[in-house]
C-alpha positions as YAML, in Angstrom:
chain: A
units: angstrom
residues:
- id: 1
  name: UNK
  ca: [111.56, 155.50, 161.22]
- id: 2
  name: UNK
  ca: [111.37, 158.06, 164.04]
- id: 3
  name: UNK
  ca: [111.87, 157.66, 167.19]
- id: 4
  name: UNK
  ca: [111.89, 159.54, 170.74]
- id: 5
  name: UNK
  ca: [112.21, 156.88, 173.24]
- id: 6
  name: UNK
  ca: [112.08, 158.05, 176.88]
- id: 7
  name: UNK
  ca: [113.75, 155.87, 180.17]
- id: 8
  name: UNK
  ca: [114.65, 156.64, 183.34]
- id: 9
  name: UNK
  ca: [111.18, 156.79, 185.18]
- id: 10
  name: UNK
  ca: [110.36, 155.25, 188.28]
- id: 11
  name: UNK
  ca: [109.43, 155.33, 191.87]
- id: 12
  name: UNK
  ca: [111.24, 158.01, 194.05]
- id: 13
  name: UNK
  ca: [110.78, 158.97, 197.44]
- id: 14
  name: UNK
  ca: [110.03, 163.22, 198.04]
- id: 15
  name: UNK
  ca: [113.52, 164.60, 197.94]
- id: 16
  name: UNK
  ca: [115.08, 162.04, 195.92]
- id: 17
  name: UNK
  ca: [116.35, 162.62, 192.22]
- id: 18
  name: UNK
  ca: [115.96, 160.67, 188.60]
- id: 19
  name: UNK
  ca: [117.09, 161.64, 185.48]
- id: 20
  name: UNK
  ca: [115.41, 161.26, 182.81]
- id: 21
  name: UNK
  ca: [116.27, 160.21, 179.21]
- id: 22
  name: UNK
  ca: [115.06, 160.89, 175.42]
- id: 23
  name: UNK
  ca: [117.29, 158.91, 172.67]
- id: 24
  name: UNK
  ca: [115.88, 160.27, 169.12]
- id: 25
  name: UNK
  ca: [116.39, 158.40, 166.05]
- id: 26
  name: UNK
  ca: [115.15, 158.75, 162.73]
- id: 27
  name: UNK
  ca: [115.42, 162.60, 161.90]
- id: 28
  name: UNK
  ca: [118.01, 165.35, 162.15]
- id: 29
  name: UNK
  ca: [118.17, 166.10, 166.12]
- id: 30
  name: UNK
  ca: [120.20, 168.81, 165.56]
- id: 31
  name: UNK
  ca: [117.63, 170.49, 164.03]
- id: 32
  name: UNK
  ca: [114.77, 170.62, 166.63]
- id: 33
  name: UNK
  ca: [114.47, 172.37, 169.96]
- id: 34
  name: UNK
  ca: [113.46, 169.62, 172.65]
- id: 35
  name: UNK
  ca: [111.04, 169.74, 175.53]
- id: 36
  name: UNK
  ca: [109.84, 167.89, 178.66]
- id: 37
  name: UNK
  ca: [106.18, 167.83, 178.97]
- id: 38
  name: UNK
  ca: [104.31, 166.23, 181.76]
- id: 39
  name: UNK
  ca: [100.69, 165.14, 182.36]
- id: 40
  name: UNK
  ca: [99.53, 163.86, 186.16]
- id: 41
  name: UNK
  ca: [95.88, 162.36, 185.78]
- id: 42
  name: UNK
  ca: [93.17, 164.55, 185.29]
- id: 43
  name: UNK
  ca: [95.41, 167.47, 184.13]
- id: 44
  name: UNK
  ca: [96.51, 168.72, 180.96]
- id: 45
  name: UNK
  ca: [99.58, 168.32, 179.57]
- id: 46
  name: UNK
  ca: [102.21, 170.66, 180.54]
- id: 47
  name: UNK
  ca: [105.05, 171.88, 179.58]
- id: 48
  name: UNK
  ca: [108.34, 171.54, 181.86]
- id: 49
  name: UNK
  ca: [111.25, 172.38, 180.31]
- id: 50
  name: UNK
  ca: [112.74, 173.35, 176.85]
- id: 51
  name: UNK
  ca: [115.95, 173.94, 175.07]
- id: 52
  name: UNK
  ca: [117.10, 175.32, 171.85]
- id: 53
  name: UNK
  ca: [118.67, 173.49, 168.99]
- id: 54
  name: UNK
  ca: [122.22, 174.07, 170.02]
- id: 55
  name: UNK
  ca: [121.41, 173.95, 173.79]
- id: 56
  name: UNK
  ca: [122.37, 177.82, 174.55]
- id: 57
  name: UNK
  ca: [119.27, 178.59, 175.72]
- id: 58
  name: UNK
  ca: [116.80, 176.83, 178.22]
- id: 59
  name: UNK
  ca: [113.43, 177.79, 179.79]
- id: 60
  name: UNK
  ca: [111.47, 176.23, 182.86]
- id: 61
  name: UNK
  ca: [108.28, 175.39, 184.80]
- id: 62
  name: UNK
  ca: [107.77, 178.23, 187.35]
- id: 63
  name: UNK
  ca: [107.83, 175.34, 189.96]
- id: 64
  name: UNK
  ca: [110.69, 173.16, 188.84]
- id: 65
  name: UNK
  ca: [113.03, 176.28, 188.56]
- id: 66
  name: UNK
  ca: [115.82, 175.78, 190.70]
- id: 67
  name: UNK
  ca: [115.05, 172.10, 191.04]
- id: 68
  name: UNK
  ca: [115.39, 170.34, 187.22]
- id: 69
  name: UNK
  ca: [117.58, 170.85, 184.30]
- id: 70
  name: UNK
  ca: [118.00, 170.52, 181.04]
- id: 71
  name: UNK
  ca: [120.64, 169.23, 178.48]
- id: 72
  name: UNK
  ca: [121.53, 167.96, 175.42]
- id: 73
  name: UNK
  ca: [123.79, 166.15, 173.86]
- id: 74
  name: UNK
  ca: [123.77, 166.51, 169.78]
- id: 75
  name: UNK
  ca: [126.45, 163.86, 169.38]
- id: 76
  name: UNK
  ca: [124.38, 161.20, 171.17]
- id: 77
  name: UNK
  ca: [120.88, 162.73, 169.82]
- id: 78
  name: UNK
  ca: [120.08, 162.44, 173.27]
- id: 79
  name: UNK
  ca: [117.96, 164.82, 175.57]
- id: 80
  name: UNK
  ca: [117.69, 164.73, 179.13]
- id: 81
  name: UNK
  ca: [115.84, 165.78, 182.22]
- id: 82
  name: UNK
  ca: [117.85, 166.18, 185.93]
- id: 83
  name: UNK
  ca: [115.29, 166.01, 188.72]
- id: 84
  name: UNK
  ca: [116.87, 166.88, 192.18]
- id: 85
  name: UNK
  ca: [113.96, 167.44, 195.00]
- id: 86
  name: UNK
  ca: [111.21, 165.66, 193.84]
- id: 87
  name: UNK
  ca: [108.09, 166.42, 195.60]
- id: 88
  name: UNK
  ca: [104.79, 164.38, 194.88]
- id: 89
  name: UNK
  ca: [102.88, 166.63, 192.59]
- id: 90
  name: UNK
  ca: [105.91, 165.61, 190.06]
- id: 91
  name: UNK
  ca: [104.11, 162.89, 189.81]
- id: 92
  name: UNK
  ca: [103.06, 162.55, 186.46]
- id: 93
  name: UNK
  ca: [104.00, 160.87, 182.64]
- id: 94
  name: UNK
  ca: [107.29, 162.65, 181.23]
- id: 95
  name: UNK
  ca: [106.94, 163.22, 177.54]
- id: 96
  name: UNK
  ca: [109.58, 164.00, 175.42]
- id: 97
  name: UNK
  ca: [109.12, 166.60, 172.48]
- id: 98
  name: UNK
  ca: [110.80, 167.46, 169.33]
- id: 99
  name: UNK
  ca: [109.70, 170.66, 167.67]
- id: 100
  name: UNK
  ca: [111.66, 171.47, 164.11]
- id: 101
  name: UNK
  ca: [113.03, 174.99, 164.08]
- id: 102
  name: UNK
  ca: [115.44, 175.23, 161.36]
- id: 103
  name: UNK
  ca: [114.43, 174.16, 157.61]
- id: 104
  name: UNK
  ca: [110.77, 173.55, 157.88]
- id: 105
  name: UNK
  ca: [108.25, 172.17, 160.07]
- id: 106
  name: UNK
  ca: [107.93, 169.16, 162.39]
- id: 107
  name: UNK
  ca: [107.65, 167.55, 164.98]
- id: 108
  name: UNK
  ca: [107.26, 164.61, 167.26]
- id: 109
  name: UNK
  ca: [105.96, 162.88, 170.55]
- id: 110
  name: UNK
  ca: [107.88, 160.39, 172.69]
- id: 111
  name: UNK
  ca: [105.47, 157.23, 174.21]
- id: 112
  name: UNK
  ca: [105.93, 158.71, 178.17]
- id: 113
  name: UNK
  ca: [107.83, 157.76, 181.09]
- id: 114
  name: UNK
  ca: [106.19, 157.38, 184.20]
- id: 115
  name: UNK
  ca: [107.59, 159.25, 187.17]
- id: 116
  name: UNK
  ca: [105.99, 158.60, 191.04]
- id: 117
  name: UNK
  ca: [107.01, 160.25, 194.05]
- id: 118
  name: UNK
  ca: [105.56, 158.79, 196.71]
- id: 119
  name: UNK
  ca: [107.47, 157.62, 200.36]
...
């Protein structure tokens, strides 16, 4: 059965940090490049940030450049999201996304984390 499963949300005060968490189970992580998505309400969904399968390459948000980051870990078939100087139009759901790019299509959607920054 797969499985992207997403922690780490919560509420922050503007400056703070959270990192956030994806644990996938169920297919070969190693495999798929991983994003951060984000939707705030009555917006599209958007993408964050993305990294390649082996983690040598990342790409960012125009306005979380400087501010988030990041990483994998292929061992743990984890994928996570450092937030350093929230601001409140972070607020939003954090979705996780795996997108197959070696051996064939596929991909998948975690449920959402939510993320407020409010004081």
């Amino acid at each position: 059965q797969v499985q992207l499963v997403e922690s780490g949300g919560g509420l922050v005060q503007p400056g703070g940090s959270l990192t956030l968490s994806c644990a996938a189970s169920g297919f070969a992580f190693s495999f798929y490049a991983m994003s951060w998505y984000r939707q705030a309400p009555g917006k599209e969904r958007e993408l964050v940030a993305a990294i390649t399968r082996t983690g040598t390459s990342t790409n960012y948000e125009d306005s979380v450049k400087g501010r988030f980051t990041i990483s994998r870990d292929n061992a743990r078939n984890t994928v996570y999201l450092q937030m350093n100087s929230l601001k409140p139009e972070d607020t939003a759901v954090y979705y996780c996304y795996a997108r197959r790019t070696l051996g064939g299509p596929g991909e998948y959607w975690g449920q959402g984390t939510q993320v407020t920054v409010s004081s």
